[in-house]
C-alpha positions as CSV (number, residue, x, y, z in Angstrom):
1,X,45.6,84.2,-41.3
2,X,49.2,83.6,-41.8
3,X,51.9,86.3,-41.0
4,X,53.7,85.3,-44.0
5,X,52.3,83.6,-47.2
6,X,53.6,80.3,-48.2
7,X,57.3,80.7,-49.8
8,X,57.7,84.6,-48.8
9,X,61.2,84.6,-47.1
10,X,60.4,85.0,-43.0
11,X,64.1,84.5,-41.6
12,X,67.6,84.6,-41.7
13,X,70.1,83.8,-39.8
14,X,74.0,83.3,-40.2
15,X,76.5,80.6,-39.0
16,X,79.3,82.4,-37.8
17,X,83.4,81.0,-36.6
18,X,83.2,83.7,-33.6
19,X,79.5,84.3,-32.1
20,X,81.0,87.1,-29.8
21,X,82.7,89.0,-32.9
22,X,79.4,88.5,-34.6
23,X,77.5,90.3,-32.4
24,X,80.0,93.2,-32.4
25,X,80.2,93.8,-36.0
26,X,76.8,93.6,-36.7
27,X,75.5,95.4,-33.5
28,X,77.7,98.3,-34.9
29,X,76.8,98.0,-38.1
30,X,73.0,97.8,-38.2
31,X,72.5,98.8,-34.5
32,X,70.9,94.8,-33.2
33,X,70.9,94.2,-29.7
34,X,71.2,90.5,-29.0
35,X,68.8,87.8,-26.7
36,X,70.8,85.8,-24.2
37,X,71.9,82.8,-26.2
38,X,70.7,79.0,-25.7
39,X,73.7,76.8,-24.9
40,X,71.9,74.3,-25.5
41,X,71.5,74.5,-29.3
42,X,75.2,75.9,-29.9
43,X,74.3,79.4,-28.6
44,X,71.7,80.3,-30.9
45,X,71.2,84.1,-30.6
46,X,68.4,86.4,-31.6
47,X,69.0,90.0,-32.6
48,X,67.0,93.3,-32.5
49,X,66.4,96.2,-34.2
50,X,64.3,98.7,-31.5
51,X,63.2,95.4,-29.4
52,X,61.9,94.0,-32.5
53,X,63.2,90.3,-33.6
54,X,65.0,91.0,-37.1
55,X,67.7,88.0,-37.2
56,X,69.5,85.5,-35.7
57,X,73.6,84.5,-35.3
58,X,74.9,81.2,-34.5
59,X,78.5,79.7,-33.1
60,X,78.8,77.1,-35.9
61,X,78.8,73.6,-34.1
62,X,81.0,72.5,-36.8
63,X,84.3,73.9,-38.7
64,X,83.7,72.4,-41.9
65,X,80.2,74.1,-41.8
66,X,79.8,77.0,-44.4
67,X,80.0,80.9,-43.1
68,X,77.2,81.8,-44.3
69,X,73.5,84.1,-44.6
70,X,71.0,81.8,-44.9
71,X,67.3,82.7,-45.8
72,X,64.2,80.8,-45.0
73,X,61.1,80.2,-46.6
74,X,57.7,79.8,-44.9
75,X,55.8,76.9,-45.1
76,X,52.4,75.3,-43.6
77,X,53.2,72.3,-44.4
78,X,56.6,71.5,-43.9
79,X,56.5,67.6,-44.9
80,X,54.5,68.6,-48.2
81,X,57.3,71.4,-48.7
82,X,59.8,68.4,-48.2
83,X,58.2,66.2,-50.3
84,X,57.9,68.9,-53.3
85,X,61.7,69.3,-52.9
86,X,62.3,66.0,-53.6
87,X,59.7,65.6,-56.4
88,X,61.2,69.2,-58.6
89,X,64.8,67.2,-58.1
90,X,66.2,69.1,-55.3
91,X,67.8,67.5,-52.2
92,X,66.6,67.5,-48.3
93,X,69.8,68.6,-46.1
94,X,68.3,68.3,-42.9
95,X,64.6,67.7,-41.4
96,X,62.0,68.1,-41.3
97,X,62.9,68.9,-37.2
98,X,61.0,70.1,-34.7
99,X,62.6,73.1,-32.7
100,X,61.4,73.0,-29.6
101,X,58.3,75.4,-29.4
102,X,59.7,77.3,-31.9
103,X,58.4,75.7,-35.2
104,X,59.9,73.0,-37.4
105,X,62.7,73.5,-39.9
106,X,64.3,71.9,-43.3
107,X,67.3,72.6,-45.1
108,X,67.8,72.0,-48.7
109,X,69.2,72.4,-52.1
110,X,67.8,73.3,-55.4
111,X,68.6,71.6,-58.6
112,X,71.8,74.1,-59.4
113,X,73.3,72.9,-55.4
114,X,72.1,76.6,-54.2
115,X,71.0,76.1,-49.9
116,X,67.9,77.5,-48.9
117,X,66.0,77.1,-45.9
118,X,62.1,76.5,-44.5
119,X,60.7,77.5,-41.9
120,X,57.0,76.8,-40.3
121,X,56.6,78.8,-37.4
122,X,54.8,78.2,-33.9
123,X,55.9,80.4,-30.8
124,X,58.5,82.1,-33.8
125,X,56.8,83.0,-36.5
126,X,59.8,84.9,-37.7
127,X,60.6,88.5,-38.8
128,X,59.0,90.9,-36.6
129,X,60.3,94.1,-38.6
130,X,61.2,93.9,-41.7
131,X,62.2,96.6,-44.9
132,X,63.4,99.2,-43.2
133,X,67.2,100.0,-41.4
134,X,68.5,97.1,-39.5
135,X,66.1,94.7,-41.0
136,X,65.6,91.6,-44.0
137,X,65.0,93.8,-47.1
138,X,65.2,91.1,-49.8
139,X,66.9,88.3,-50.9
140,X,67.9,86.9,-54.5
141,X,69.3,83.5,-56.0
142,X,72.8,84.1,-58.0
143,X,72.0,80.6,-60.7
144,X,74.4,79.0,-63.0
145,X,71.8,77.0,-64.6
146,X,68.9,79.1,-64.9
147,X,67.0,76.0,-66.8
148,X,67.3,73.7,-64.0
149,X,65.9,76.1,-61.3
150,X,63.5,78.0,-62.7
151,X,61.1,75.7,-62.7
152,X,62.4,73.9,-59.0
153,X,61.1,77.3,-57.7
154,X,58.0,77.1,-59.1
155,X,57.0,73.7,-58.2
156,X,58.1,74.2,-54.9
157,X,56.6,77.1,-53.7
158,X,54.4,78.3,-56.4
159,X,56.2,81.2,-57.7
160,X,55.5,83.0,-60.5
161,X,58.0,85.3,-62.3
162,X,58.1,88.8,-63.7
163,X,61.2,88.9,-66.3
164,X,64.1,92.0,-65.8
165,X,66.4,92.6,-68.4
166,X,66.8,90.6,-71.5
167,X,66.3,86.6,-71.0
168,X,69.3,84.7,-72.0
169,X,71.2,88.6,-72.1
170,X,74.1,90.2,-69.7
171,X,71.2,91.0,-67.3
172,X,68.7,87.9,-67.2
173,X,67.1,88.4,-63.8
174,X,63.3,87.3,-62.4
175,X,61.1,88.7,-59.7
176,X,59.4,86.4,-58.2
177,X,55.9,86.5,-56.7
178,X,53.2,84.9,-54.9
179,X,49.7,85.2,-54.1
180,X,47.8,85.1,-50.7
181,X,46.5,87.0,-47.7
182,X,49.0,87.7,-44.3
183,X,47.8,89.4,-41.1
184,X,49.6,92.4,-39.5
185,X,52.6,90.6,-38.1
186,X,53.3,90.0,-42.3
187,X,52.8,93.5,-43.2
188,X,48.7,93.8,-44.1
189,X,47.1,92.2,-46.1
190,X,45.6,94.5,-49.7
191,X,41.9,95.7,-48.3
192,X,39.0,96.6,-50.5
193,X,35.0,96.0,-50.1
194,X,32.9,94.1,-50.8
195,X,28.9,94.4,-52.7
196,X,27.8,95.8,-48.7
197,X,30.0,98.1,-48.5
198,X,31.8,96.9,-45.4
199,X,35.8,95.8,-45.8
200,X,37.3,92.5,-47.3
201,X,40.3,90.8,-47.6
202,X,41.8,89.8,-50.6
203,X,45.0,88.1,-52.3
204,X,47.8,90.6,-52.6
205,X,50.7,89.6,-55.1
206,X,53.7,89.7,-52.9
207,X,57.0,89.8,-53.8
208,X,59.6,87.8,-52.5
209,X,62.7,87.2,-54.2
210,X,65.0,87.4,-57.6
211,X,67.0,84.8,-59.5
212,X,69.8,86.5,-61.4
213,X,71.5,84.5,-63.7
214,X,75.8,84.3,-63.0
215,X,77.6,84.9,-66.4
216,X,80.8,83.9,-67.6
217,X,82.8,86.6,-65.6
218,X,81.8,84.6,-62.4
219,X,83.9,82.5,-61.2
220,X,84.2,79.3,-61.8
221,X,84.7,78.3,-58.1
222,X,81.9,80.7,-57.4
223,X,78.8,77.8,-56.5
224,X,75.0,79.5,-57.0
225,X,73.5,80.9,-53.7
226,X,71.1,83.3,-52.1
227,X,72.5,87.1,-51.4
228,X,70.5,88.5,-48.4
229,X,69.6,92.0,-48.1
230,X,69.6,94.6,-45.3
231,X,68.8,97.7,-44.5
232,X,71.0,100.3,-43.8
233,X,70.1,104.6,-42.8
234,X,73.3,105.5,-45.1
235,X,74.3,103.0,-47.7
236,X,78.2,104.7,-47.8
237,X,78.2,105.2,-44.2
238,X,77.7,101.8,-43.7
239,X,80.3,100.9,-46.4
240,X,82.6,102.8,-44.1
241,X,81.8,101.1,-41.4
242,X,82.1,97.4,-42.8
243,X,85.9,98.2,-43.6
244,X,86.7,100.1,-39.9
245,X,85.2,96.6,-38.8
246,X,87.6,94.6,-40.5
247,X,85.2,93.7,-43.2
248,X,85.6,94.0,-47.0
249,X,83.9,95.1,-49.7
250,X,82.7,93.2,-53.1
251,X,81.2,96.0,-55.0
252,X,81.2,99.6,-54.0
253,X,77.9,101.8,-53.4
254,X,75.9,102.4,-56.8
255,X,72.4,103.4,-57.2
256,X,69.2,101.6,-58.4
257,X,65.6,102.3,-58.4
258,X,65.8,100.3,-55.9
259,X,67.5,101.9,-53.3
260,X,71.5,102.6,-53.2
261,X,73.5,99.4,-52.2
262,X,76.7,97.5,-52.0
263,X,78.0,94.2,-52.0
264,X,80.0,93.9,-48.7
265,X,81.4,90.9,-46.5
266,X,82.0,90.7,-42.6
267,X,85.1,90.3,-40.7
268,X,84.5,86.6,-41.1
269,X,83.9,86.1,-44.4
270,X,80.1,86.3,-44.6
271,X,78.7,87.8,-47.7
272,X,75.3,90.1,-47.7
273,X,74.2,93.3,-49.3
274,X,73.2,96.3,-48.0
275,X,70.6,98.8,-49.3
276,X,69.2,102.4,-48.4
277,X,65.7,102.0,-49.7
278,X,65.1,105.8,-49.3
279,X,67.5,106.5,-52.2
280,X,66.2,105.5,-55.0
281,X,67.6,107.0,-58.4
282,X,65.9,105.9,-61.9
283,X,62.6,104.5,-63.1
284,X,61.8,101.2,-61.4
């Protein structure tokens, strides 16, 4: 049994100008301790929350390269992943490659340009703590064209979609959602029993994203992307912290049912939200 069920976001990791101030800002800010990096492969770095893998940083080989979050998908069958990318009219960036004993990896785009990643793990499966402070919480695709990727996502990986808000309206947002069974490493699988009594696994709906479509106030620069989540102890702390740090913020602290959380960019220019799960204000 699978630690992640297929298309359930497993990793994340961010290209950054300056690996060094990386580490710094985000040690201090979601207290990760950092793996010695591999030189080798541009001094890819893993982080930890409490000696648990949460993340990884990496100098970007290349200037032009985004600064960016990026958020990967799991997959057990990377080629067929690849080959249903290019079939729902999205592009293949790079891969299917094989890192080392690691797993295999593609990068690609959806239908509205928005860069995604997939992962199918072997010695790294991928998150090893997730949902909680200093860890992945979420992630959610901001889509200009909500016609064109809608369906990409469900072709792809199967998705299916719980509407938020009004469709077409100020707030036209999806959940998304899968079906299937993970071990431990994912979380648990949902147990019940079965006619002797005796405990069974069964499919759990997990969920694993949003799509929130961008209005006319974006702008028009703006290109669609995916926003990932972590967690923080103290949502305004944190905020805090992010401008001592040299960082900025896009939208101040508010609550949710979800948890309270602001939009908030580091000290070089990588965007990502962070949330307090464990303040949670309204009905869900």
């Amino acid at each position: 049994m699978a630690a992640f069920v297929e298309g359930e976001p497993c990793w994340a990791d961010a290209m950054l100008p300056d690996l060094e101030a990386g580490k710094r800002f985000y040690g201090e800010l979601l207290g990760w301790t950092f793996d010695e990096g591999d030189d080798e492969r541009h001094s890819y770095t893993l982080a930890r929350r409490d000696d648990k893998i949460v993340a990884g940083l990496i100098a970007k080989p290349d200037g032009r390269m985004p600064t960016v979050w990026n958020v990967y998908f799991a997959s057990p069958d990377l080629p067929g992943t690849a080959a249903r990318v290019r079939k729902a009219g999205g592009q293949i960036i790079t891969g299917p490659a094989v890192v080392g004993e690691a797993g295999s990896l593609l990068m690609a785009a959806d239908p509205g340009d928005a860069v995604f990643g997939v992962w199918q793990g072997a010695g790294h499966v991928g998150f090893q703590e997730r949902n909680g402070p200093g860890s992945f919480c979420w992630t959610e695709l901001y889509a200009r064209d909500k016609d064109a990727v809608d369906p990409f996502y469900r072709q792809v990986f199967g998705f299916d979609a719980e509407q938020i808000g009004q469709a077409d309206g100020p707030f036209d947002y999806e959940v998304w959602t899968v079906k299937g069974e993970r071990g431990p490493e994912g979380g648990g699988a949902v147990q019940g029993e079965d006619a002797e009594g005796e405990e069974a696994e069964r499919e759990e709906k997990v969920y694993v994203g949003g799509r929130m479509r961008m209005g006319a106030d974006s702008p028009a620069e703006l290109p669609s992307h995916f926003v990932v989540y972590f967690g923080v102890e103290d949502c305004d702390r944190a905020v805090a912290t992010v401008r001592r740090l040299g960082g900025k913020v896009d939208r101040e602290p508010q609550d949710s049912p979800h948890g309270r959380l602001a939009s908030v960019v580091d000290n070089q220019g990588t965007h990502f939200t962070v949330i307090d799960i464990s303040r949670r204000t309204g009905q869900e």
